[in-house]
C-alpha positions as CSV (number, residue, x, y, z in Angstrom):
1,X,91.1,41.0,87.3
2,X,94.3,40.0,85.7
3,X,96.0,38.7,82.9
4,X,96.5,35.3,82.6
5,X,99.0,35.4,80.0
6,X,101.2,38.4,81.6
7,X,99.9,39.1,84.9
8,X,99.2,42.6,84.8
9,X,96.1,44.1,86.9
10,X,93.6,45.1,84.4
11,X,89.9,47.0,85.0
12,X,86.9,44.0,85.5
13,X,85.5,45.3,82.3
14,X,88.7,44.7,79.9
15,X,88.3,42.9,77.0
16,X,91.9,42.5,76.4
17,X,95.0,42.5,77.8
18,X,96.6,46.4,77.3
19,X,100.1,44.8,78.1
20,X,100.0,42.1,75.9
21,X,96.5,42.0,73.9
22,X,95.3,38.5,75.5
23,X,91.9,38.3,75.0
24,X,89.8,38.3,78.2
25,X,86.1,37.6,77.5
26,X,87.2,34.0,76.6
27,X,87.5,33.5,80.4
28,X,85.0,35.5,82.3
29,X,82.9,32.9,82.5
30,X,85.5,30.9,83.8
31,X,86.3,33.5,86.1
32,X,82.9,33.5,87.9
33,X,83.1,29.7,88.5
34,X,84.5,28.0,91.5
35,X,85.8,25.3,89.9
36,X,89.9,25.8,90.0
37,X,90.3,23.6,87.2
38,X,87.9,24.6,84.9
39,X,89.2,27.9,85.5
40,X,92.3,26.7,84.7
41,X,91.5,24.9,81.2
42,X,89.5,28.1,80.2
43,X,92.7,30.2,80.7
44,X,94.8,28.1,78.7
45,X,93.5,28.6,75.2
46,X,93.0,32.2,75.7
47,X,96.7,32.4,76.2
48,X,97.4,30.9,73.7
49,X,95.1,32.5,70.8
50,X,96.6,35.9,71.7
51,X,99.0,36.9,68.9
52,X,102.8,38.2,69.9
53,X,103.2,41.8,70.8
54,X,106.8,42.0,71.1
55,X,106.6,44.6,68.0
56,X,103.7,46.3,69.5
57,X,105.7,47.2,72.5
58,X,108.4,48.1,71.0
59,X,106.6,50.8,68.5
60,X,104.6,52.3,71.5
61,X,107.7,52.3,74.4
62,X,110.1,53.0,71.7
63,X,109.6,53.7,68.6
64,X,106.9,56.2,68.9
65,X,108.7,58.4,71.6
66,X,111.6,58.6,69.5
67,X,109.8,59.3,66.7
68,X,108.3,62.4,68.8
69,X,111.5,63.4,70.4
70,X,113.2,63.9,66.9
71,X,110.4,65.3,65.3
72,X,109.8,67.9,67.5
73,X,114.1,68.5,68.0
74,X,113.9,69.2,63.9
75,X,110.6,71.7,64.0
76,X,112.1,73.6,67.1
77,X,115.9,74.0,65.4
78,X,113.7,75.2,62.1
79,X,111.6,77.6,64.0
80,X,114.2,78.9,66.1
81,X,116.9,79.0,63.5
82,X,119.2,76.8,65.3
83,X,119.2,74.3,62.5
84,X,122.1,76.9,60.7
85,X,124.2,77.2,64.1
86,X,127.7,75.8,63.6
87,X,130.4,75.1,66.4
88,X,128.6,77.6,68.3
89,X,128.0,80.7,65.7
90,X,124.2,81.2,64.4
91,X,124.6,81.6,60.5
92,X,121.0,81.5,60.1
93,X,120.4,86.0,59.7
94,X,123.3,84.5,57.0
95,X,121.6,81.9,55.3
96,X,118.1,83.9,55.2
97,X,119.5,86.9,53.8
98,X,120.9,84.8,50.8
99,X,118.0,82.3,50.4
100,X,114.5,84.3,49.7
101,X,111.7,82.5,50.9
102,X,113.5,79.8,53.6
103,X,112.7,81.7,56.6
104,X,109.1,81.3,55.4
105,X,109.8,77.7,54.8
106,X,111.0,76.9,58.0
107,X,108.2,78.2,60.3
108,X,105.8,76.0,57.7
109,X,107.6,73.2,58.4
110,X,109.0,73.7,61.8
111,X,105.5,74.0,63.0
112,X,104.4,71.1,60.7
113,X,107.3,68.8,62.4
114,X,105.8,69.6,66.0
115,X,102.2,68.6,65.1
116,X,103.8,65.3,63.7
117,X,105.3,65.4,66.8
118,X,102.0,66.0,68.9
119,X,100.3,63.2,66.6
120,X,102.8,60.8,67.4
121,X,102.1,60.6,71.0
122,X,98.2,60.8,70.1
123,X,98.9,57.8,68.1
124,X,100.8,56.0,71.5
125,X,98.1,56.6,73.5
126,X,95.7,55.3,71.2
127,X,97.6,52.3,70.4
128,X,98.2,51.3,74.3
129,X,94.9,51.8,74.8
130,X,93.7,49.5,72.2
131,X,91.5,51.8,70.8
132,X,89.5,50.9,67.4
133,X,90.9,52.6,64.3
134,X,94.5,53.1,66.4
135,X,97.0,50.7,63.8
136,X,95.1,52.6,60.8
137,X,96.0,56.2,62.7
138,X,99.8,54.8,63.0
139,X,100.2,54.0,59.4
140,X,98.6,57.3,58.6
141,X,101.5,58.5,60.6
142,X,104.2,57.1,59.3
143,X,102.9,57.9,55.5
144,X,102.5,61.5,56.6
145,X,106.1,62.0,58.0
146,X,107.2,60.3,54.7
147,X,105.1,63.0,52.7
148,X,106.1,66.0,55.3
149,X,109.8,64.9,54.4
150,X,109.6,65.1,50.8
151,X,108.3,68.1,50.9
152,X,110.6,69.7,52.8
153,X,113.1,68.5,51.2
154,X,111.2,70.0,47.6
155,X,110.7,73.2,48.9
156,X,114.2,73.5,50.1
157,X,115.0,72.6,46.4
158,X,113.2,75.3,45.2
159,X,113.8,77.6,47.1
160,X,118.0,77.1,46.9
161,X,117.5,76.8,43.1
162,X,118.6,73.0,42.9
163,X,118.0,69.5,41.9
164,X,115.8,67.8,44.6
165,X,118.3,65.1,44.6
166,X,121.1,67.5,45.7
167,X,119.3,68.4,48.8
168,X,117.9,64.9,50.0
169,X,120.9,63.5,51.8
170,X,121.5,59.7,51.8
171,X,120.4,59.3,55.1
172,X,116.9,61.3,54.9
173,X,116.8,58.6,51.7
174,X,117.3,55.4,53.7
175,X,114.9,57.2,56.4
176,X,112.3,57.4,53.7
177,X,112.9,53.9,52.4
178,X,112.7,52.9,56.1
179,X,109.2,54.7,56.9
180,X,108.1,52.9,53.4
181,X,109.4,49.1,54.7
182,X,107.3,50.0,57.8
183,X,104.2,50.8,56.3
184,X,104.5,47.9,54.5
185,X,105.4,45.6,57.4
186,X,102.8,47.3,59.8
187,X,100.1,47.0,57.4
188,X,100.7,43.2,57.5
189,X,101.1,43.3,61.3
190,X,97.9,45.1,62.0
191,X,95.8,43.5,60.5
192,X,96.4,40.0,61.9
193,X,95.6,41.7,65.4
194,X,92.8,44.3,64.2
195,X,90.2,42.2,66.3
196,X,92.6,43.5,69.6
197,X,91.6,47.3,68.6
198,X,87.9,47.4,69.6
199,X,88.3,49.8,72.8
C-alpha cells in the first residue's frame, strides 16, 4: 500500500505512515472498496488528522547522526589520547604524567561517550520505526548525555584540583542548556504523537 499523505510504499500491514506518521487503519476499509470516491473521502481526513513531522525528521536524519558522530569523535580522542594532540605533537604521556588519575578517567568516559554513541543510533532506529516506548528512549538519551557531561566535566575537576566551573567551558554550558531546552521541548512534542509509537 501507500501513503496517502506522502506517497511512500509502505508494508499492507502498516498502521502508520514511517515517513510521515499518517495514520493508515483509518482507510483500509476504504482501501478494499471499489468505490473511487469513497476511497477518496476516507483518505482525506486521515491526512489530515496526522500531526506534523518536520521535527521528527529532522531529529532522526539529522540530529541523531550528529549526535552519534560527535559522541563517538569525543570517546575515541579520550581513549586514544588524541584529545591532548596540539598542531600535530601528542602531549598526552605529558598531561598524564602531571595529572594522577586522568588516564583512568578518560578510558571511563571515552568508552562511556561510544555507548552514548551506539544508543543514539538504537534510539534512530527505534524512532523511524515507530516503535512503542521509542520518544521516551530519546528523552532518556538526551538526559543521559547531559548527566555523562557533567560528570566528566566533575571528575576532570577533581582530578585537576579545581573549581568545576573552571573546567566547564561556555560552550559545554550552552550545550547543556541546549540538551535541557530539548528535553523540555521533546517531552511536549511526544506526547501529542505518542499514539504514532505503537509498532
Amino acid at each position: 500500500m501507500f501513503c496517502p499523505n506522502c506517497g511512500r510504499q509502505l508494508p499492507d500491514d502498516a498502521k502508520f505512515c514511517s515517513e510521515c506518521g499518517t495514520p493508515l487503519t483509518a482507510i483500509e476499509p476504504a482501501a478494499e472498496t471499489s468505490d473511487a470516491g469513497a476511497d477518496q473521502s476516507a483518505i482525506e481526513p486521515a491526512a489530515q488528522a496526522a500531526p506534523p513531522m518536520g521535527w521528527f525528521k529532522f531529529i532522526i536524519w539529522v540530529q541523531l547522526f550528529i549526535s552519534a558522530l560527535s559522541l563517538a569523535a569525543a570517546g575515541i580522542m579520550l581513549l586514544t589520547g588524541t584529545a591532548y594532540v596540539v598542531d600535530g605533537i601528542s602531549y598526552a604521556g605529558l598531561v598524564y604524567d602531571l595529572i594522577d588519575g586522568l588516564r583512568v578517567i578518560d578510558l571511563v568516559f571515552g568508552a562511556a561517550f561510544v555507548a552514548l554513541a551506539v544508543f543514539a543510533l538504537y534510539v534512530r532506529q527505534r524512532l523511524a520505526g515507530f516503535k512503542k516506548g521509542a520518544p521516551r528512549l530519546y528523552l532518556t538519551l538526551l538526559g543521559v548525555n547531559i548527566a555523562v557531561q557533567f560528570l566528566y566535566a566533575f571528575a576532570m575537576s577533581i582530578a585537576v584540583g579545581v573549581e568545576l566551573a573552571d573546567v566547564v567551558t561556555v560552550s559545554e554550558l550552552a550545550q547543556v542548556i541546549t540538551s535541557l531546552v530539548m528535553i523540555i521541548v521533546n517531552k511536549y512534542y511526544f506526547a501529542r504523537r505518542e499514539h504514532l509509537f505503537t509498532n
